[in-house]
KEGU-192259 format. One record per atom (N, C-alpha, C): x, y, z; residue in one letter. Coordinates in pm, whole numbers, plus 50000, padded with zeros to 5 digits. Last residue first. Example, Ala and Ser with C-alpha at 12.3 -4.5 7.8 and 13.67 -1.06 7.14 Angstrom:
BEGIN
512854977550708s;513674989450714s;512905000350787s;513194943150780a;512304955050780a;513204967050780a;
% end
This chain:
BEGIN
982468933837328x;983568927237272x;983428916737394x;980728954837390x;980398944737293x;981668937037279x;982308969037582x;981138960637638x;980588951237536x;984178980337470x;984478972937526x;983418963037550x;982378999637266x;983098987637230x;983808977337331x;981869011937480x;980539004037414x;981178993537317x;983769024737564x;983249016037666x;982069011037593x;984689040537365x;985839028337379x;984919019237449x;982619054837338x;983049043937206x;983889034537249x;983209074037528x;982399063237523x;981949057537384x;985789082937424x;985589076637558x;984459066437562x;985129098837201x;985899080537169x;985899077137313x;981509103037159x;982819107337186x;983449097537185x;979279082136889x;979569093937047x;981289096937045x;979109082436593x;979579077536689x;979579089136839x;978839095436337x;977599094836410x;977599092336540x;981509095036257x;980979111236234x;979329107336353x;981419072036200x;982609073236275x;982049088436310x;979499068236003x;979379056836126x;980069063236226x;980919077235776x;979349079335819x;979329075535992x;983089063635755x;983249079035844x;981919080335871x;983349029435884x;982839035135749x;982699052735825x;985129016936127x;984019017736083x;983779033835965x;987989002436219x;987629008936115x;986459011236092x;987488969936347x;988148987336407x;988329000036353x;986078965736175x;985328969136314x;986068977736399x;987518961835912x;986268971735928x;985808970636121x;989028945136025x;989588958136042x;988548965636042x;987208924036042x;988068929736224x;988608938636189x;987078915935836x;985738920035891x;986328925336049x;989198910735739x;988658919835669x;987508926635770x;989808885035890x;990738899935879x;990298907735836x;988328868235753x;988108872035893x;988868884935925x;
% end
């Protein structure tokens, strides 16, 4: 279970490079959480 919660706070650079700005990363991760 630890593995799969760091990768989520950790997502792969592909993923991290595709991601919107971290403002709204924080509020799409808030909203999925």
């Amino acid at each position: 279970m630890s593995t799969d919660f760091a990768q989520q706070l950790e997502p792969p650079q592909p993923q991290l490079l595709r991601s919107p700005p971290t403002q709204l990363r924080n509020e799409a991760w808030a909203e999925d959480a």
